[in-house]
C-alpha positions in Angstrom: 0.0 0.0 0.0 1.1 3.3 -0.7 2.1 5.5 2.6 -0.1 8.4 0.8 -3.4 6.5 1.1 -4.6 7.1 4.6 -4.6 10.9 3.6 -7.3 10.1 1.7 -9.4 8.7 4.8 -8.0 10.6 7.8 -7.7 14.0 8.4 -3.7 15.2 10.0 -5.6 15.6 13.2 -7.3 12.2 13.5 -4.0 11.0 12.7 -1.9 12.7 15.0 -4.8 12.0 17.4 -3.6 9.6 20.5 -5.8 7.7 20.5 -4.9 6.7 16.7 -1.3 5.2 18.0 -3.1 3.1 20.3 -5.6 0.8 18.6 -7.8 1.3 15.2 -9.7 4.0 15.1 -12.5 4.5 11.9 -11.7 7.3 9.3 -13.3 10.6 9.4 -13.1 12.0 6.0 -14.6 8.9 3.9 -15.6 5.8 4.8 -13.1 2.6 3.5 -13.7 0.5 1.0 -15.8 -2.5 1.7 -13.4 -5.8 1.5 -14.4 -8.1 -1.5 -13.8 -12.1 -1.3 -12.0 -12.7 -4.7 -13.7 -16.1 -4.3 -17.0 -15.1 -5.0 
């Protein structure tokens, strides 16, 4: 994955956010994309 991505889901603050470099915490600029079973 490119180190750019997150920018596109998490504002500088929400990354720089505590809380963030302890465990997941969801994105506040768009949501992520759903995960899709290749199998299907």
């Amino acid at each position: 994955m490119d180190r750019d991505v997150p920018r596109f889901f998490y504002s500088p603050e929400w990354r720089m956010d505590p809380r963030a470099k302890e465990k997941f915490v969801g994105p506040d600029l768009a949501p992520l994309p759903a995960i899709v079973d290749a199998g299907e």
